[in-house]
Wavefront OBJ file of the C-alpha trace (Angstrom):
o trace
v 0.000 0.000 0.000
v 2.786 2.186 0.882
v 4.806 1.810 -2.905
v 1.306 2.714 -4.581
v 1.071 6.206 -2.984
v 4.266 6.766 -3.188
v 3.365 6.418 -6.920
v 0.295 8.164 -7.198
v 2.236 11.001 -5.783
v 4.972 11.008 -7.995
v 2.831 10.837 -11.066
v 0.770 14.111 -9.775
v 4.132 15.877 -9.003
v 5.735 14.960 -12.651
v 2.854 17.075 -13.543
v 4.197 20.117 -12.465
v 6.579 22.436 -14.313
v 10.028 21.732 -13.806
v 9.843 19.238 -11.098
v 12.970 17.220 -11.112
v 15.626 20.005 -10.336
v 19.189 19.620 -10.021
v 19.832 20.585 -6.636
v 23.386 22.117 -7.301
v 21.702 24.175 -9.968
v 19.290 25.205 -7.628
v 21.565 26.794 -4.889
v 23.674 28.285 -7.665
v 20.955 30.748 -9.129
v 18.864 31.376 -5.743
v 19.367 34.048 -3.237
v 21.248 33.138 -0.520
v 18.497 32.656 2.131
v 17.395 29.256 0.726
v 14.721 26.839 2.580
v 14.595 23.130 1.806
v 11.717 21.964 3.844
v 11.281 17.442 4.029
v 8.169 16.086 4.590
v 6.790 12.260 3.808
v 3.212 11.188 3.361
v 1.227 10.099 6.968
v 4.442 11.452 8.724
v 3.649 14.224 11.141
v 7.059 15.780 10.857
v 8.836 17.805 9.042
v 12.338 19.232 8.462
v 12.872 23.055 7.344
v 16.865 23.458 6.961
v 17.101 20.427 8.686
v 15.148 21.488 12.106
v 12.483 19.357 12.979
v 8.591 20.571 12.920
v 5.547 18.936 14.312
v 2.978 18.903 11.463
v -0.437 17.369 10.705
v 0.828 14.646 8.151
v 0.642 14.870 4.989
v -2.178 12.193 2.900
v -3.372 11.695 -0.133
v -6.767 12.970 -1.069
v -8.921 13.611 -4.521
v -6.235 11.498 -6.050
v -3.929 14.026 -4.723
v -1.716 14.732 -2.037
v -2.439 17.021 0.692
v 0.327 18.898 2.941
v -0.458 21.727 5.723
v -0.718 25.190 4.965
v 0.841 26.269 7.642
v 4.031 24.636 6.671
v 4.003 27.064 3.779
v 3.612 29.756 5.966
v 5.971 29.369 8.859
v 9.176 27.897 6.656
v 8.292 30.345 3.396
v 6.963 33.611 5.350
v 4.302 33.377 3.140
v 1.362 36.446 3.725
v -2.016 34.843 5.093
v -5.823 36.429 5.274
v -9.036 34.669 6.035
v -12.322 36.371 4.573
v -14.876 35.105 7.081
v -18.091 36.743 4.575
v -16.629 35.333 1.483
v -14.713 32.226 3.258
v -11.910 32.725 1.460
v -8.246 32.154 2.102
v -5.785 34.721 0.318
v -2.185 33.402 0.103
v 0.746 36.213 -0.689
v 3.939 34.994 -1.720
v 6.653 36.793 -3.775
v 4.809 38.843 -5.724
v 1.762 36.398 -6.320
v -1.500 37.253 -4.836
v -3.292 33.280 -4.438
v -7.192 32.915 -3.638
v -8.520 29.912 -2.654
v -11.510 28.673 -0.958
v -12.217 24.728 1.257
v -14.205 22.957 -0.930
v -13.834 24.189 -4.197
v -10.565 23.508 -6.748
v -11.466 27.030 -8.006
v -8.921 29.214 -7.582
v -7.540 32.911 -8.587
v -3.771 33.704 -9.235
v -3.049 37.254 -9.418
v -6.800 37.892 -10.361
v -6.578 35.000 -13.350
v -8.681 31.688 -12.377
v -7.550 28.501 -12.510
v -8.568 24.572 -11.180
v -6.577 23.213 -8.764
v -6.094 19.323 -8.846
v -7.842 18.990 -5.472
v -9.907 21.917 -3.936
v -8.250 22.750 0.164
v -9.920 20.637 3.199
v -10.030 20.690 6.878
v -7.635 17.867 8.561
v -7.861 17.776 12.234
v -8.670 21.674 12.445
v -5.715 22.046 10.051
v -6.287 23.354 6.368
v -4.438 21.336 3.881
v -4.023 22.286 0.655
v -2.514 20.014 -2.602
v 1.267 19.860 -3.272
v 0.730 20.589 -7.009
v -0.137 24.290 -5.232
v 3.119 25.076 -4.253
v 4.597 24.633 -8.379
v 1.139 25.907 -10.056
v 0.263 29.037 -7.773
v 3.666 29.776 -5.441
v 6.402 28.706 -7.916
v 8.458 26.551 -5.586
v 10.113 23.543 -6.652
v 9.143 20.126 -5.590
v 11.901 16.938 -5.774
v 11.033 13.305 -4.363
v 13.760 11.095 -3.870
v 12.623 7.977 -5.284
v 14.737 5.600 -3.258
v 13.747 7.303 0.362
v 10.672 8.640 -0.960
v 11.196 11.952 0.861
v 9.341 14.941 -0.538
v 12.148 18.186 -0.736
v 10.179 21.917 -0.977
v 12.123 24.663 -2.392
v 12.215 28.048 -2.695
v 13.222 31.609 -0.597
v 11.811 32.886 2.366
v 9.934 36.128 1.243
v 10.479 38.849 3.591
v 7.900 40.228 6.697
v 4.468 40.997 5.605
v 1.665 42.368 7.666
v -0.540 38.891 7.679
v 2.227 36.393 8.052
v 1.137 35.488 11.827
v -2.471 35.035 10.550
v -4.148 31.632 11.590
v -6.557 29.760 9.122
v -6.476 26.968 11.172
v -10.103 26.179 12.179
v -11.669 29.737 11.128
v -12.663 28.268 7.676
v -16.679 28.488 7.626
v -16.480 31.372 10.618
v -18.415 34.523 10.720
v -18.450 35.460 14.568
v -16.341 34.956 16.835
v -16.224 34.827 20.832
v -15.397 33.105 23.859
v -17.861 30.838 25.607
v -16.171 30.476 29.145
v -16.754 34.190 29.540
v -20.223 34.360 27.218
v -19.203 37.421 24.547
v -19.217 36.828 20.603
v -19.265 39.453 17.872
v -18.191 39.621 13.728
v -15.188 38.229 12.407
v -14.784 40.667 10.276
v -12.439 40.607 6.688
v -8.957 40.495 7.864
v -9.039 40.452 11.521
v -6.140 39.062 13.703
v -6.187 38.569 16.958
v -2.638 39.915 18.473
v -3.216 38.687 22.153
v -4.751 36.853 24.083
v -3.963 36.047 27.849
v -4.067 33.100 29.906
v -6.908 33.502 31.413
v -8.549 34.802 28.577
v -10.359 37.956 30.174
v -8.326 39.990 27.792
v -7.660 39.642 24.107
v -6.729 42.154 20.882
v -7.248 42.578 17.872
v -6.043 44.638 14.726
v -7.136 44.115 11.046
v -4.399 43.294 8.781
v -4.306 46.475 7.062
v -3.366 48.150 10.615
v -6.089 51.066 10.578
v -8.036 50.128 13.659
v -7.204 47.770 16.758
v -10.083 46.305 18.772
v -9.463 45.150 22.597
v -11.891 43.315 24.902
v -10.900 43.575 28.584
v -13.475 41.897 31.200
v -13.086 42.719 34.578
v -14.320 39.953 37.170
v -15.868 40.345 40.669
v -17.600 43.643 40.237
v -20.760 44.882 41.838
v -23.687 43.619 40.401
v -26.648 46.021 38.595
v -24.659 49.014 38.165
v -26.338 52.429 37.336
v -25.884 53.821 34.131
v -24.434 56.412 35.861
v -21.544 54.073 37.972
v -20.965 51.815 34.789
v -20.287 55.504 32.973
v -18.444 56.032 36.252
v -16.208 53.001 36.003
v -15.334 53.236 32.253
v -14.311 57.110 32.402
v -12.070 55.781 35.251
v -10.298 53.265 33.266
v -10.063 55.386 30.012
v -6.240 57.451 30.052
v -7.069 59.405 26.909
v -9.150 62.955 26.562
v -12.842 62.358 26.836
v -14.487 64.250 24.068
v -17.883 62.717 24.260
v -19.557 60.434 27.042
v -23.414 59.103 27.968
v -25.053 55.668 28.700
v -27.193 54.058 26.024
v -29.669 52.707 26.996
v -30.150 50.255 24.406
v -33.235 47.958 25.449
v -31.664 44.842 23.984
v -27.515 45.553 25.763
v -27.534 48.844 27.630
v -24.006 50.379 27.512
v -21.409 53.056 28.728
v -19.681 54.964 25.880
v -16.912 57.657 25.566
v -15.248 58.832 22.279
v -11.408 59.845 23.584
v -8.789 60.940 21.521
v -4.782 59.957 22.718
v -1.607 61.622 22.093
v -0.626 60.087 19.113
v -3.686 61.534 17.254
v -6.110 58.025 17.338
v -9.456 58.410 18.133
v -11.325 55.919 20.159
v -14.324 54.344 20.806
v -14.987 53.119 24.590
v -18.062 50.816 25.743
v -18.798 49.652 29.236
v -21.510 46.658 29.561
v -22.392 44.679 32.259
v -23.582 40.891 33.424
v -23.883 39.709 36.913
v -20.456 40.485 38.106
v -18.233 41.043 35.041
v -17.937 44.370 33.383
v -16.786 44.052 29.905
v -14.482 46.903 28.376
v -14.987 46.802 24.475
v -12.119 49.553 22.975
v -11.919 50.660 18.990
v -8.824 52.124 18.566
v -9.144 53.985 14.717
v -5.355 55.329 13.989
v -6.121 57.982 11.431
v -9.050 60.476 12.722
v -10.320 61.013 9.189
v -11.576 57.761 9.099
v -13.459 58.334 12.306
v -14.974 60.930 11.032
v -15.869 59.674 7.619
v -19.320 58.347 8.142
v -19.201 55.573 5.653
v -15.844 54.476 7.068
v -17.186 54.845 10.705
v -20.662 53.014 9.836
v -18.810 49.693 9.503
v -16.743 50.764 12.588
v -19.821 51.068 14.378
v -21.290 48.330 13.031
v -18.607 45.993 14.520
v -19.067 47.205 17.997
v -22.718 46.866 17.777
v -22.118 43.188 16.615
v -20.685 42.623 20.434
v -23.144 40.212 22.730
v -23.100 39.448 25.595
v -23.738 35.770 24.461
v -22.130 32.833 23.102
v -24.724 30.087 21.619
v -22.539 27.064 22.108
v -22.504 24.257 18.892
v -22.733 27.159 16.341
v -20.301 26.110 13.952
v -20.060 29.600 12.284
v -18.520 31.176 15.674
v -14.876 30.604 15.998
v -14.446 30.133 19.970
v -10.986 31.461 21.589
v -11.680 30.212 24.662
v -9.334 27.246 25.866
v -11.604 25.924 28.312
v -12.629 22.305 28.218
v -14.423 21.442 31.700
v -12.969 23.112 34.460
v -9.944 23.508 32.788
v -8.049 25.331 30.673
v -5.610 24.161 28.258
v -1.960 26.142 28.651
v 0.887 26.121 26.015
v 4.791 27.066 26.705
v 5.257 26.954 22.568
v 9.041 27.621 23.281
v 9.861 24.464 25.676
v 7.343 22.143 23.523
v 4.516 22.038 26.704
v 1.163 21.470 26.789
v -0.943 20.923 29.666
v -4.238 21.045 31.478
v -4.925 23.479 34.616
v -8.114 24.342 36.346
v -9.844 27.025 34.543
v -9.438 29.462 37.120
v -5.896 29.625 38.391
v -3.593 32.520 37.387
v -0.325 31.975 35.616
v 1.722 33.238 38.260
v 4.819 34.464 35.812
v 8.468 33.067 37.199
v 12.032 33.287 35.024
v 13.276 29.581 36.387
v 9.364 27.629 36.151
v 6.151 27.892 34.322
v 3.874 28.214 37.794
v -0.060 28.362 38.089
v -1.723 29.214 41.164
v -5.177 29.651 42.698
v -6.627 32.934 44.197
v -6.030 31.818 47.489
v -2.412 31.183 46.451
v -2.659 27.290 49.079
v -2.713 25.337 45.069
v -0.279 25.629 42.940
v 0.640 23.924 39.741
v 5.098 24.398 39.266
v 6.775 23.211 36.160
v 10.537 22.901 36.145
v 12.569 22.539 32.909
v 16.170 21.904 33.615
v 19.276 20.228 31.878
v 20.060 16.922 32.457
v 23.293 16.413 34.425
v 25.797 13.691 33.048
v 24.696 10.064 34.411
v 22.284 11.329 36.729
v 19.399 8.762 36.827
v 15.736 9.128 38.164
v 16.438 7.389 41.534
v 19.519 9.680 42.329
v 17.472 12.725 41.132
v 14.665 11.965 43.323
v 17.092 11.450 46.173
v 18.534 14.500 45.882
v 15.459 16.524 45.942
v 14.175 14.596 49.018
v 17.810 16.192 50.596
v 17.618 19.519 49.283
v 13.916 19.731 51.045
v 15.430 18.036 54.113
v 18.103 20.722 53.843
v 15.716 23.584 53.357
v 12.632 22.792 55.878
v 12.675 22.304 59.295
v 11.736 18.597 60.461
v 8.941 19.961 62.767
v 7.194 21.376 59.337
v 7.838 18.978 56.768
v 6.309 15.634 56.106
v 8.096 12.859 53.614
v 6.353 10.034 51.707
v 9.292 7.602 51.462
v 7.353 5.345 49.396
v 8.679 6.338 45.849
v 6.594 5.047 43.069
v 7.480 4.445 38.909
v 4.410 5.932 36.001
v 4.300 7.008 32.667
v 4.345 11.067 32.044
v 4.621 12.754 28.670
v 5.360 9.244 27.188
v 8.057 8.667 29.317
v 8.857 6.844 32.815
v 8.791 8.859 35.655
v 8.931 8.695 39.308
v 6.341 10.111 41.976
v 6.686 11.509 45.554
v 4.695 13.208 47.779
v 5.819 15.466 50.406
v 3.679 17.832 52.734
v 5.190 21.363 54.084
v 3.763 23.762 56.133
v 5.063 27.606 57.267
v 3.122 27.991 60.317
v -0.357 28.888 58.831
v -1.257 25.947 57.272
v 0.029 22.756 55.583
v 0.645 22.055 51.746
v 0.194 18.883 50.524
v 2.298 18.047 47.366
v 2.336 15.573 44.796
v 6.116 15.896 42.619
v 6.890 14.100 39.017
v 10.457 13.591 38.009
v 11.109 12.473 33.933
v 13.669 13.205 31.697
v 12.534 14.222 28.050
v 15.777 14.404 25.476
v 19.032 16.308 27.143
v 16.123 17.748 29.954
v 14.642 16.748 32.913
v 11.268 18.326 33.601
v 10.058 18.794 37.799
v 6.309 18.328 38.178
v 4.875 20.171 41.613
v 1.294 19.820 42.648
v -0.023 21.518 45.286
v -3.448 20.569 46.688
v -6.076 21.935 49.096
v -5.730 19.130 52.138
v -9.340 19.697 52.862
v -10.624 18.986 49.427
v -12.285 15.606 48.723
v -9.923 12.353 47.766
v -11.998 12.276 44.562
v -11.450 15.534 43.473
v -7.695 15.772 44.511
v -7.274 12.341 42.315
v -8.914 14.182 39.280
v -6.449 17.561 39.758
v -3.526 15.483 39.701
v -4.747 13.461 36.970
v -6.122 16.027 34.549
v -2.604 17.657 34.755
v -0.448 14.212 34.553
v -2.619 13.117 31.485
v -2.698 16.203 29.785
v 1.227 16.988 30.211
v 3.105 16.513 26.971
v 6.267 18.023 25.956
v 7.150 18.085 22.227
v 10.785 18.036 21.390
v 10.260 18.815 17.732
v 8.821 22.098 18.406
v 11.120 23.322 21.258
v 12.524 26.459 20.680
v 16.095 25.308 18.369
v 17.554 28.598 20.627
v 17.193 26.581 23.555
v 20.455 25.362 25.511
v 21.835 24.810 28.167
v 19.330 25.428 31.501
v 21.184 25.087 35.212
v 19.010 23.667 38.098
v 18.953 26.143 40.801
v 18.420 23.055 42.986
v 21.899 21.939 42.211
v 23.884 25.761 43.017
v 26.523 25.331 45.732
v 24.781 27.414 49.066
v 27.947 27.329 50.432
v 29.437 29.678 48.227
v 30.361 32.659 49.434
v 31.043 36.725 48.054
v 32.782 39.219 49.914
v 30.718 43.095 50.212
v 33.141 45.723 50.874
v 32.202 49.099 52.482
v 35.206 50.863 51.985
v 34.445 54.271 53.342
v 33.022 52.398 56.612
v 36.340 50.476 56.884
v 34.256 46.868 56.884
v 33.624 43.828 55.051
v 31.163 40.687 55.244
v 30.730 38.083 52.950
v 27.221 36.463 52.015
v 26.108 32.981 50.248
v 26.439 33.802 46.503
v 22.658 32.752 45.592
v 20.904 35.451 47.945
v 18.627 38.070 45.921
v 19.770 41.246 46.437
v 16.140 43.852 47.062
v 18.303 46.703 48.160
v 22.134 48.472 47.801
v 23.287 51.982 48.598
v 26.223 53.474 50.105
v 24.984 52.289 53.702
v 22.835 49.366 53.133
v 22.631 46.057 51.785
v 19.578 44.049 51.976
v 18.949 40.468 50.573
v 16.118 37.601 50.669
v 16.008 33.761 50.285
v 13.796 31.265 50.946
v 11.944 31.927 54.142
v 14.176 34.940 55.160
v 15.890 37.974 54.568
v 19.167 39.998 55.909
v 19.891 43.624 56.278
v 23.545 45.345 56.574
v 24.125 48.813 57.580
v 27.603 50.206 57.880
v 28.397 53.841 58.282
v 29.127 56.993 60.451
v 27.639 56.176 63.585
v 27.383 55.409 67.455
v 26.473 52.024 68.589
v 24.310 53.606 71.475
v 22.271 55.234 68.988
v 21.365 52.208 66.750
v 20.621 50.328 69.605
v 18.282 52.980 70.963
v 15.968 52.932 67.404
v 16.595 49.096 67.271
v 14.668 48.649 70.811
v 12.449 51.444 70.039
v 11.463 49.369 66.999
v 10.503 46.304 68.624
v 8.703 48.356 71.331
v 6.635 49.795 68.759
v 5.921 46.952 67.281
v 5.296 44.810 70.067
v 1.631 44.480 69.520
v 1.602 43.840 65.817
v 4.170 40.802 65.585
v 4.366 39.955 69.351
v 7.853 40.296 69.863
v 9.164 38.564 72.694
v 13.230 39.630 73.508
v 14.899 36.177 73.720
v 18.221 37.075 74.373
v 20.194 40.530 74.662
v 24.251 40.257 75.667
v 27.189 42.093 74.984
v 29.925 40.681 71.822
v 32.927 41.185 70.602
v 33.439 40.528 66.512
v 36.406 40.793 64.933
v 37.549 43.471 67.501
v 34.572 45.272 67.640
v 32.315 45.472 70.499
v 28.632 45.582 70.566
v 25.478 43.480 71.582
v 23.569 40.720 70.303
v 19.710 40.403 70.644
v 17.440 37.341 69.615
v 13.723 38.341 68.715
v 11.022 36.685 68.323
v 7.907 37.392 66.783
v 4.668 35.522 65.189
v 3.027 37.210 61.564
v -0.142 35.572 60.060
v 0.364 32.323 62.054
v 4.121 32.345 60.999
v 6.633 32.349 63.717
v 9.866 33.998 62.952
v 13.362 35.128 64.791
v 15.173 37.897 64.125
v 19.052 38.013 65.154
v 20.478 41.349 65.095
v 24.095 42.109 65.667
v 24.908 45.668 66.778
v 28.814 46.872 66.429
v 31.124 50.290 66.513
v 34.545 50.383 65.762
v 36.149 54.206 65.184
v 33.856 56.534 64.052
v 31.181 53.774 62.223
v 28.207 51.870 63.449
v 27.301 48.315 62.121
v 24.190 46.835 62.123
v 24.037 42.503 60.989
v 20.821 41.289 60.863
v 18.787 37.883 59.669
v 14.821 37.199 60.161
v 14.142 33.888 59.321
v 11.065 32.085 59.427
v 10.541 29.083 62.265
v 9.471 26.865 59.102
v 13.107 27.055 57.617
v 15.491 26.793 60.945
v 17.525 24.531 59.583
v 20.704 23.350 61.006
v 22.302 23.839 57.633
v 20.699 27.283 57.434
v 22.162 28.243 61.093
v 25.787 27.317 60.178
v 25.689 29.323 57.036
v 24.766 32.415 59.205
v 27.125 31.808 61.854
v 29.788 31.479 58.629
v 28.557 35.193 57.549
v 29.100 36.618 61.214
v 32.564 35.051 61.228
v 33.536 36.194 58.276
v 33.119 40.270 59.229
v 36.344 41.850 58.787
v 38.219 45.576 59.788
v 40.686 46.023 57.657
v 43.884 46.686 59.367
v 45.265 50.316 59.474
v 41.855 52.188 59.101
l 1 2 3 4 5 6 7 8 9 10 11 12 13 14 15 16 17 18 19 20 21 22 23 24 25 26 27 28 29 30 31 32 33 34 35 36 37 38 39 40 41 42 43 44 45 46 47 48 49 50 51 52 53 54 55 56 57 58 59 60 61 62 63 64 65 66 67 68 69 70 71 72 73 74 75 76 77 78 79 80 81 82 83 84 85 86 87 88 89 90 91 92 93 94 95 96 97 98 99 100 101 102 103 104 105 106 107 108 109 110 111 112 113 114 115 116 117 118 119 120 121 122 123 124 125 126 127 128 129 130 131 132 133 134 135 136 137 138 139 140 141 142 143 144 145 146 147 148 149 150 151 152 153 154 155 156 157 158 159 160 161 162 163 164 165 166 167 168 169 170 171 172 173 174 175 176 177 178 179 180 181 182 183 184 185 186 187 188 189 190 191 192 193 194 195 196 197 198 199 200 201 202 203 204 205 206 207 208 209 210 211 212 213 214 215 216 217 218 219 220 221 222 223 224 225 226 227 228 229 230 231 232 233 234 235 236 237 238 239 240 241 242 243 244 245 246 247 248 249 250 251 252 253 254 255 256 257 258 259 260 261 262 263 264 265 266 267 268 269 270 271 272 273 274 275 276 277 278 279 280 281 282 283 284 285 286 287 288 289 290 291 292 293 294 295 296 297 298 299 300 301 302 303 304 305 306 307 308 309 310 311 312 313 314 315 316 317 318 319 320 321 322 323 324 325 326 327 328 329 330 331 332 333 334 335 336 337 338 339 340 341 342 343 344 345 346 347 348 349 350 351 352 353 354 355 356 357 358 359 360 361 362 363 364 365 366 367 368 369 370 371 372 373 374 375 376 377 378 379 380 381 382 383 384 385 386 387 388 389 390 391 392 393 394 395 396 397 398 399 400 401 402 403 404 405 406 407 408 409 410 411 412 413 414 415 416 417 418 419 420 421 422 423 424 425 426 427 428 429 430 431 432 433 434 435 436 437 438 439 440 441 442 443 444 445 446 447 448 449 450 451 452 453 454 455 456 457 458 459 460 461 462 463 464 465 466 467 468 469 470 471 472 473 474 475 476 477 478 479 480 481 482 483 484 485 486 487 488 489 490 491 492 493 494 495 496 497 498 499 500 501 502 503 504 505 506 507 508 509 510 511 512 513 514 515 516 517 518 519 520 521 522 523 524 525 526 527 528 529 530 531 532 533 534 535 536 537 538 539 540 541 542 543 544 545 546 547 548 549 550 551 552 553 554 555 556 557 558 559 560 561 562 563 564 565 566 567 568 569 570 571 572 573 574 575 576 577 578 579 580 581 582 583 584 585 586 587 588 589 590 591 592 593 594 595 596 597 598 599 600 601 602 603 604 605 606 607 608 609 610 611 612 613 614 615 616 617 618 619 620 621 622 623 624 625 626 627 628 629 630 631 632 633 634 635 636 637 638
């Protein structure tokens, strides 16, 4: 079966116009920015200048074969529109202006019509479109090796155009769209591309591709319900920042609305509305960038038009409203396009942004969803890995307020073994429960952390950790080909240290190299890390006078944090003299000590001190602040 495709698509490709193509030829007469894209029939992958590319594969259809149109546009640049009244697809590439519609092998090139061998169809939510296409219409080159059957593309990457990050994919047959976890839909007009869209979806823009007008829908959650005209009016004037040259209420009996025309700096006029539903207000702004065409009325009639079209309803199973909503259930599907991830989290956690982890949490901020994506150290296995984390917690948590699982069990996650512990911490307030995946995926390993409410049902806590293990995949093919190397944080040495110099206060400390710094002037140094902070003060000064705003401090603040004096005695550091004091103190349920180390030498006062919370006392934490306090130097001669 294989050999007699193979041939059916060699005999449609002959067809074309200068299909076998010496390939030395080739390189010799094209531009220098050449792209070879590889593809083979039912393979979903794909190769452009040799880096790989998850596709939908390629299959033969109408007697034909059929590859994704996408692939044309991400590995050619080629320029993409959608009209949603016409259902149309309009392809730019090099020059050529390419019309096509699903369904239909009628087709326009540069305004001339022609017949396609097969007419474009919808694979998966994908539009594919025949090969015979790419030498008919675009004028690239097509070569199948007829021993490894691979299927070469050629041709030149055009350069940026306008539409090139437009999306047919699953708008064919649209003419509204909308989002039905939040209940809004309105045109799809000619040429509209959404720009952005957050994770939680209550905001999303828009621009048309022609860049004359930019539509934004901002919903606002939580809001107090049946509004006046007046406070919705209210409300919207507050979160306009441009002039207000015109503002009312309409009180439209079918979708009563605030509305402001504003104008901004740069010269755009705009076009506010305000409308309401239970608790969610919905901000609907039309930005128009050239004020003429505001105030043309035939140009603002269809401007007007558009906003009107906005409903505060979405009639699920329409198949002519495109949905942007990524909701399925009570969750919502998340994608990390760079590292390859997919994955499932409940629909209304907040993507709680981090540099070293993808994180999601809920409002209460007790669940928590943490993805790690790390390199893979040399001949590190899955045992020793989970070992080591079980250490580094051990290391980081006092035994009173951590809780281990020591039962260690082996699954399947993202199509690959993995290991599963659970571990329970707590900070004073309250304790975490945590379930924690450890897999390796290529040259990464990827750290799985999910937090769950301990009061919730053992039902529903099986379906949270579920939904998220099944859903979980990580696609190596499409992983950004910048990425490289990625160092664990887990694995840093907390030992090391850095010396901080005040030279004009004649004095020196040094502090654990991985500390944050939050704050650094002439005078004062201030740092934080897990469960703790430290401040350092050194300059002109008398001892008896810090220590007089130090106590006053903790007198004043006595009642707040509940400080109890735990120990107050005279020291000598390094050849200074001065006092130590021990503090403790209880905030939100979290107890916490503060040790504060008071010095003078000469004409300068010192001040060394660490708060660190009860829940991260460690042993190995108290040596490595007794190491800092040891390490204060004078220098000699000053």
């Amino acid at each position: 079966m294989v050999q007699k495709k193979w041939q059916v698509l060699c005999v449609t490709a002959v067809l074309s116009a200068a299909l076998w193509t010496n390939q030395s030829v080739w390189a010799a007469e094209q531009p220098a920015e050449r792209v070879e894209v590889k593809l083979k029939l039912n393979t979903a992958q794909a190769k452009i200048n040799g880096q790989d590319m998850a596709i939908e594969q390629p299959y033969l259809s109408q007697g034909t074969s059929m590859v994704p149109l996408s692939l044309l546009t991400a590995a050619f640049g080629a320029g993409l529109q959608y009209d949603s009244q016409n259902q149309m697809i309009e392809l730019t590439y090099n020059g050529k202006v390419i019309k096509l519609k699903a369904g239909s092998k009628q087709a326009w090139i540069n305004g001339k019509e022609v017949t396609l061998t097969a007419s474009p169809e919808l694979k998966n939510g994908k539009t594919m479109v025949p090969l015979t296409l790419l030498t008919q219409a675009m004028g690239l080159q097509v070569i199948i090796d007829a021993k490894t059957k691979d299927v070469s593309i050629l041709g030149a990457k055009q350069g940026e155009t306008a539409s090139t990050n437009v999306s047919l994919d699953s708008d064919l047959g649209k003419t509204m769209i909308g989002d039905s976890y939040y209940g809004w839909k309105m045109k799809y007009p000619t040429g509209l591309v959404k720009d952005f869209q957050s994770f939680q979806g209550d905001y999303v823009s828009f621009r048309d591709a022609k860049d004359t007008y930019q539509l934004d829908i901002y919903i606002v959650d939580g809001q107090p319900e049946n509004l006046s005209g007046t406070g919705l009016l209210t409300r919207l004037v507050d979160s306009s920042e441009y002039t207000v040259l015109s503002k009312g209420f309409v009180n439209d009996p079918k979708q009563p609305y605030a509305r402001l025309i504003s104008k901004g700096d740069d010269g755009a006029m705009n076009e506010e509305r305000a409308y309401q539903s239970g608790t969610r207000i919905y901000y609907v702004t039309l930005v128009i960038n050239d004020e003429a065409d505001f105030r043309n009325p035939a140009k603002y009639s269809s401007y007007k038009d558009l906003l009107d079209s906005f409903s505060l309803s979405f009639p699920k199973g329409d198949a002519t409203v495109k949905d942007l909503s990524t909701v399925e259930g009570n969750y919502r599907w998340y994608t990390q396009e760079d590292f390859g991830l997919k994955v499932k989290v409940p629909a209304d956690w907040q993507n709680t942004y981090n540099q070293s982890f993808t994180q999601f949490s809920s409002e209460s901020g007790r669940q928590w969803l943490k993805i790690k994506i790390t390199s893979k150290e040399d001949g590190l296995t899955l045992d020793d890995w989970v070992k080591r984390h079980e250490q580094m917690y051990r290391d980081s948590v006092n035994e009173n307020y951590l809780k281990v699982d020591s039962t260690v069990t082996s699954s399947m996650i993202a199509g690959v073994p993995a290991k599963e512990q659970k571990f329970s911490s707590s900070d004073g307030s309250g304790w975490y429960p945590e379930h924690d995946f450890f897999f390796f995926k290529g040259d990464y390993k990827v750290y799985v952390e999910i937090a769950y409410d301990p009061e919730a049902s053992a039902e529903k806590t099986a379906e949270l950790i579920q939904t998220i293990k099944q859903s979980l995949s990580i696609n190596q093919s499409v992983m950004n080909p910048v990425m490289g190397e990625i160092t664990d944080d887990d694995t840093i040495d907390k030992e090391q240290m850095a010396t901080i110099k005040y030279p004009a206060a004649n004095f020196s400390i040094s502090i654990p190299e991985y500390w944050k710094e939050i704050q650094s002037d002439a005078v004062t140094r201030a740092y934080e890390f897990l469960g703790g902070n430290a401040t350092i003060l050194a300059g002109p000064g008398k001892l008896s006078d810090v220590r007089k705003e130090v106590e006053q401090s903790i007198k004043e603040n006595t009642e707040n944090y509940g400080y109890t004096v735990k120990e107050s005695k005279a020291v000598s550091l390094s050849g200074a003299q001065g006092y130590k004091m021990v503090v403790q103190g209880k905030d939100g349920g979290i107890r916490f000590e503060k040790n504060i180390y008071l010095l003078e030498k000469g004409k300068n006062a010192y001040m060394v001190a660490f708060t660190i919370s009860e829940w991260v006392k460690t042993q190995s934490l108290e040596q490595r602040l007794q190491k800092i306090v040891d390490s204060i130097q004078f220098p000699e001669g000053k």
